[in-house]
C-alpha positions, -999 to 999 in steps of 0.1 A, spaced: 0 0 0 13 32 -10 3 71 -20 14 90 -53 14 124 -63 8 139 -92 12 179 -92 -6 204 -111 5 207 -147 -6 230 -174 -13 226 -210 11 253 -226 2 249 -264 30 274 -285 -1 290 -296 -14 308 -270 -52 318 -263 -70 349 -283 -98 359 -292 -110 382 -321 -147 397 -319 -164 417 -342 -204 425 -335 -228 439 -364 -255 451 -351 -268 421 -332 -249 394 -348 -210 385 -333 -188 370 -352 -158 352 -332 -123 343 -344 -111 323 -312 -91 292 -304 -113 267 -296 -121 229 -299 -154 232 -303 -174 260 -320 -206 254 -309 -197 251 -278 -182 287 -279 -215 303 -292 -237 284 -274 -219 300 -239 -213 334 -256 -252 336 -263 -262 328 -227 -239 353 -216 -251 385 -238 -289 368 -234 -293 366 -278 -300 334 -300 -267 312 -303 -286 315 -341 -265 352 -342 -231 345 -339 -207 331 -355 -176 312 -344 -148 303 -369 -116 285 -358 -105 265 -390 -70 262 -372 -56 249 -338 -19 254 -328 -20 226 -303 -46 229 -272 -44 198 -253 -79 199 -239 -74 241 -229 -98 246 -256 -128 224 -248 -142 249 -226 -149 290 -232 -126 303 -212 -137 345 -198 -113 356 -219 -136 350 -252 -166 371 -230 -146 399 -226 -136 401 -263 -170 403 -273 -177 428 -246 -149 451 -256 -159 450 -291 -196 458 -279 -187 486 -258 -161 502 -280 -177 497 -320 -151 482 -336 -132 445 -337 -114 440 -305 -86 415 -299 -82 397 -268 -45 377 -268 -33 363 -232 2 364 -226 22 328 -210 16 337 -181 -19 343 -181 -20 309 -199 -13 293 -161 -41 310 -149 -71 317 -173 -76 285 -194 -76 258 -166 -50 228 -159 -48 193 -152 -56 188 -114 -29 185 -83 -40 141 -77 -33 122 -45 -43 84 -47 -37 57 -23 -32 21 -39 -32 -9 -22 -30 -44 -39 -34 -77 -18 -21 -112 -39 -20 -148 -38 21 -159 -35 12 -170 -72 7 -128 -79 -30 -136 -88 -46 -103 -76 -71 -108 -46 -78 -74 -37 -76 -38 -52 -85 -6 -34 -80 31 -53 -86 60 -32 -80 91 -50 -83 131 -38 -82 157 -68 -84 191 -63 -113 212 -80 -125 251 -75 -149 263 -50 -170 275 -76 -171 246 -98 -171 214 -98 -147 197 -121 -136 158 -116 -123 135 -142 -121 98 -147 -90 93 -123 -99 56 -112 -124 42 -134 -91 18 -154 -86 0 -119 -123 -17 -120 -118 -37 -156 -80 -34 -161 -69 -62 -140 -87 -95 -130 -94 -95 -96 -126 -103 -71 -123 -78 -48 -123 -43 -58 -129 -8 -42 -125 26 -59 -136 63 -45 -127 96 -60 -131 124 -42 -127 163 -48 -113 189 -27 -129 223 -32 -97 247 -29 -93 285 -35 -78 279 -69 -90 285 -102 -112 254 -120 -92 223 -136 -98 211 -167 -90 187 -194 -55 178 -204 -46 152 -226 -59 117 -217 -80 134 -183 -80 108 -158 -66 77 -172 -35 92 -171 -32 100 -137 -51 68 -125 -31 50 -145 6 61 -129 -8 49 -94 -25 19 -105 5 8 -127 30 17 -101 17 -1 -79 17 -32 -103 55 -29 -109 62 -28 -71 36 -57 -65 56 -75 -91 86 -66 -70 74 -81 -40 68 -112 -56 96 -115 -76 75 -125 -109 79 -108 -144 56 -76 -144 49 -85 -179 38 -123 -170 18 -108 -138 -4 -89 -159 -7 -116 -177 -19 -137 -153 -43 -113 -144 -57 -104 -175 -98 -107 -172 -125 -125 -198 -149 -95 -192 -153 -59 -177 -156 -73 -139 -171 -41 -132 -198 -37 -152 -206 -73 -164 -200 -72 -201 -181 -88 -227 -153 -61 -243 -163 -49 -276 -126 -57 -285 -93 -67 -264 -66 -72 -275 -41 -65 -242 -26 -99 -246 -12 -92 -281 2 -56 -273 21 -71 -245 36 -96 -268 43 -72 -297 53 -43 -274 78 -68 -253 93 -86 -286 102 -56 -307 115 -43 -271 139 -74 -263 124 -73 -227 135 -112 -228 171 -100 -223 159 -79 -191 180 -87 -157 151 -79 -134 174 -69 -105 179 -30 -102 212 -15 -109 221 -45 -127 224 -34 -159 249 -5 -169 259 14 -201 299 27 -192 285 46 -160 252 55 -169 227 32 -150 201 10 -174 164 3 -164 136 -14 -180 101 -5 -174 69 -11 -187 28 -6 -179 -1 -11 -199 -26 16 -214 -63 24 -216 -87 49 -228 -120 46 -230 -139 48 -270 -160 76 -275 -186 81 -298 -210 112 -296 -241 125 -322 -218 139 -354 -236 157 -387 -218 159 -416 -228 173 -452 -213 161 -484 -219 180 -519 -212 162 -551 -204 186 -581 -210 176 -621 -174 179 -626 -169 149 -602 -153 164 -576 -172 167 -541 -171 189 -511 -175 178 -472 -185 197 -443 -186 196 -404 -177 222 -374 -151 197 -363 -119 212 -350 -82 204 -362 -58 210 -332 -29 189 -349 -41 150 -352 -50 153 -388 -83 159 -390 -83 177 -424 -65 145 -438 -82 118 -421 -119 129 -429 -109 141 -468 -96 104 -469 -125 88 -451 -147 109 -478 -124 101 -505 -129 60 -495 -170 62 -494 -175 84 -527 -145 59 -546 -130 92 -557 -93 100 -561 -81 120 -525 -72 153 -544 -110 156 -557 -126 159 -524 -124 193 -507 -132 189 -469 -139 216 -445 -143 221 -409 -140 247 -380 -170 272 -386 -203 271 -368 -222 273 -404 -213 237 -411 -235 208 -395 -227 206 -357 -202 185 -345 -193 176 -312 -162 182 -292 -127 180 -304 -112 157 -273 -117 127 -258 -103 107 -289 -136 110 -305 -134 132 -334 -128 104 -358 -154 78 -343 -180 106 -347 -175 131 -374 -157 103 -392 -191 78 -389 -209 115 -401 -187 118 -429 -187 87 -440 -225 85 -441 -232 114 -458 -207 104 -483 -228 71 -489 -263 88 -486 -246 115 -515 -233 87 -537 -259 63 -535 -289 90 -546 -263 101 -577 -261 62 -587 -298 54 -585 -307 84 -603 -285 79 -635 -284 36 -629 -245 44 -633 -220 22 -613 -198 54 -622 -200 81 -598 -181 109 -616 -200 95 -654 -231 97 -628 -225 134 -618 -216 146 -655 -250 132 -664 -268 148 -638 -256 180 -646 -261 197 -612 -247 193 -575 -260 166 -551 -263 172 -514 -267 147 -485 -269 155 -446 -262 128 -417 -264 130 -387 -251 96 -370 -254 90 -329 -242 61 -307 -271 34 -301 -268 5 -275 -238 -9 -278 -225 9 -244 -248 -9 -228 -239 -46 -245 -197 -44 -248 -175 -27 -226 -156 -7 -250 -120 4 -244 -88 10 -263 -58 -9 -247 -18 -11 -253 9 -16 -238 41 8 -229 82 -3 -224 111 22 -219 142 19 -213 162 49 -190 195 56 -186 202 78 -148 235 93 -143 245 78 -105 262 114 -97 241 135 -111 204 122 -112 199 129 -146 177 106 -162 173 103 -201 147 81 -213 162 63 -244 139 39 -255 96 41 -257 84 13 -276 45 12 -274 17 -13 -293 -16 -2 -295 -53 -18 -301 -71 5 -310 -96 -8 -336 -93 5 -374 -64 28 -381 -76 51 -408 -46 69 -414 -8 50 -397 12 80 -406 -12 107 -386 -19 79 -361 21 73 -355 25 105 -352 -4 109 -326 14 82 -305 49 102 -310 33 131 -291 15 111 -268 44 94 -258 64 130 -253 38 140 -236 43 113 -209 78 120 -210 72 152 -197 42 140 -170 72 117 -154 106 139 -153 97 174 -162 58 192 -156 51 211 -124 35 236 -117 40 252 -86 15 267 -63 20 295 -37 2 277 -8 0 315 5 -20 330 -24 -25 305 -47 -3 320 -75 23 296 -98 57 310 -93 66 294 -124 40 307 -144 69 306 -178 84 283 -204 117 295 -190 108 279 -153 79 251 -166 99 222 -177 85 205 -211 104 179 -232 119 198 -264 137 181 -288 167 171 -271 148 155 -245 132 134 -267 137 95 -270 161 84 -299 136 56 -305 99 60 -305 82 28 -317 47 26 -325 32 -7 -338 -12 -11 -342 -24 -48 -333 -48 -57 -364 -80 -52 -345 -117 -57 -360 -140 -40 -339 -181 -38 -355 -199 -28 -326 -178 8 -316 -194 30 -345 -196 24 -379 -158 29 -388 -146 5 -361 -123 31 -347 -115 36 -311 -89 69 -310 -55 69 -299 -50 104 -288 -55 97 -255 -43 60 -250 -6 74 -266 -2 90 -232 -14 66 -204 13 47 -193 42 63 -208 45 83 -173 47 51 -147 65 31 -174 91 57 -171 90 56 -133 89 22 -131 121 20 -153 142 38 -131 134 20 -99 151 -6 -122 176 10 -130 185 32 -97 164 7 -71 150 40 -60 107 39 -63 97 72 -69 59 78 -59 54 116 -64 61 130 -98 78 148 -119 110 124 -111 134 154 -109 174 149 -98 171 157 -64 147 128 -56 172 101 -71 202 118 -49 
């Protein structure tokens, strides 16, 4: 039984927050950062009391957000009423610092884990206790131990997660909320369990991976744990692992192997999507989706292109404009399981009422003989498959560290990481999701903190030159990503699950986990800095 920390960490996206509003008469019009449009006129209307009908919310472009832009932060409501009061456009940009302290943050977490086990490390017990800190005006609380009920087999298991109103500003969403921080503890824990036993952590996972989701009683839609642990640990060499710490050496750099396993839960929320066919054969796509790096233009122009049977360059997809047919929020690892089942179907609906019309098999001969554009609208929603399967995303996360004895440094060398997470629509944009994922843990485990002035509440720190985030030397000099073949019907119509998210979980307590191997030193509170392995 044991507690870990996780401090407060912020976003920090090189494209800060801003807003541009411009009002005529009673319609606003809103250039603003943000991962979801309509979310951003919807809150803007109830604000100034008109019909969300009258404004207007572009954001076409995302510099990186991280989650900062899921909600409108006040920022965007003084804009507007700057522009209001003085007649003209007004621009609203905050500075780096203002960054720590007007668009939210992922929550300061304290969890207690304790893990009972037969001598044969089949788990007999698990009990999650977590504290996370939330605003006394608000409040906010993410999934921080809902992985520990289905993630390991085991009969006995008790979870509580509780908030603690403090006199801070509200958390929010940061990349994979939740899971990311649950996972550290739960996964921790694991490793030292594995430890105490002196079994293989890999082998005691196995041996306590479950049929079902022992929590809620249903099959999973799609697991495929076993095989990530199998990829992940092959491509790794894990076999060659000395499982005593401070056994393995590089000249005098100490060596460590560590690895955890991932989760994220699959997402799917109601999506509209409009496609437009034009006689010259080419089509257009619309949504309000957001693109805040993952691809989105890309992956929804090639999900379009796929469904219509037309060549990539002749299909024109747009996005980020509250004009187009509503789509939900840009986060949770959903965008593709939603707009991406909207796109898809009015793609289908489009092509399928040009064929019938003309009896063509040819869409672009179809189109020339019509003579005139062809619109179709679809709006797609989950239906009751959350309440059959148990749907999840899964992998599994090694790394190898090397920590200097004198100094503390530690430089993580390795991440290798397999993933199942359904239908991969596009590798390249997927890898590169996992790339940043994986940085991102990277970060979570040596580097992210952000301080708070217990007298006033204030983050000392409140700069890039003082907040620690991996840069490019930082960064591993191998990053590998492999996707298990998965097959998933019963998520959404594209069989995708999102990997976003699951990139990140378990990256941080694989790290940690590694350099108890390697230094015999189990860090429990986070970032592991220097001064903690002296």
């Amino acid at each position: 039984e044991h507690t870990y920390v996780i401090p407060r960490e912020n976003h920090n996206p090189i494209e800060m927050h801003a807003t541009i509003a411009a009002w005529e008469g009673e319609r606003l019009t809103l250039w603003d950062k943000t991962q979801w449009v309509h979310n951003a006129a919807d809150e803007i209307a109830a604000v100034f009391g008109i019909s969300a009908e009258n404004i207007r919310v572009i954001s076409p472009f995302v510099g990186g957000a991280f989650g900062s832009g899921l909600r409108t932060w006040p920022h965007v409501t003084l804009a507007a009423l700057g522009a209001r009061v003085a007649g003209r456009p007004v621009k609203l940009m905050l500075s780096r610092r203002e960054m720590f302290y007007g668009v939210g943050y992922r929550p300061h977490t304290v969890q207690r884990v304790a893990l009972g086990a037969s001598r044969d490390g089949r788990l007999t017990a698990i009990v999650h206790d977590g504290f996370q800190e939330t605003s006394t005006y608000e409040e906010f609380s993410e999934s921080l131990v809902n992985a520990s009920r289905f993630l390991h087999s085991c009969p006995s298991v008790y979870t509580r997660h509780r908030i603690a109103p403090m006199n801070v500003h509200t958390p929010t969403y940061m990349r994979a909320p939740g899971e990311s921080s649950g996972i550290f503890a739960i996964e921790s824990a694991m490793d030292e369990l594995a430890v105490a036993l002196n079994v293989d952590p890999v082998a005691l996972r196995l041996r306590n991976e479950p049929q079902q989701d022992e929590f809620k009683k249903l099959p999973f839609s799609s697991r495929s744990t076993r095989e990530c642990y199998r990829v992940a640990a092959e491509r790794f060499g894990w076999s060659k692992r000395n499982p005593k710490p401070r056994s393995m050496r590089d000249g005098r750099w100490l060596i460590g192997w560590g690895m955890a396993s991932a989760t994220y839960p699959m997402n799917y929320a109601p999506a509209s999507a409009k496609a437009r066919l034009l006689p010259d054969g080419s089509a257009e796509v619309t949504s309000a989706a957001s693109d805040m790096g993952p691809g989105t233009w890309t992956s929804m122009t090639q999900v379009a292109a796929e469904t219509l049977g037309l060549p990539i360059e002749r299909v024109k997809f747009t996005l980020g404009d509250t004009r187009l047919p509503r789509a939900p929020v840009h986060g949770g690892s959903l965008t593709m399981a939603s707009v991406g089942s909207a796109v898809q179907a009015a793609c289908r609906k489009a092509r399928e009422d040009a064929l019938a019309r003309v009896g063509s098999n040819d869409l672009a001969d179809a189109m020339r003989r019509i003579r005139q554009p062809i619109e179709a609208t679809a709006d797609v929603k989950p239906g009751d498959e959350g309440q059959r399967f148990s749907m999840h995303a899964f992998g599994a996360v090694f790394v190898e560290v090397a920590v200097d004895p004198d100094l503390g440094e530690t430089r993580v060398r390795r991440i290798v990481g397999a993933y199942g997470a359904g239908r991969i629509v596009n590798p390249k944009t997927a890898r590169s999701q996992c790339i940043g994922g994986m940085i991102g843990g990277v970060g979570m485990a040596l580097m992210e903190h952000s301080v708070v002035d217990v007298r006033n509440g204030r983050v000392p720190n409140a700069n890039l030159a003082e907040y620690a985030v991996p840069v490019h030397a930082d960064t591993p000099q191998v990053m590998d990503v492999t996707f298990v073949d998965e097959h998933d019907p019963h998520v959404n119509p594209l069989g995708v699950k999102g990997v976003g998210e699951l990139a990140m979980v378990g990256v941080a307590p694989a790290i940690a986990n590694a350099i108890f191997h390697a230094t015999g030193k189990r860090i429990r509170a986070l970032p592991v800095t220097p001064d903690k392995l002296l």
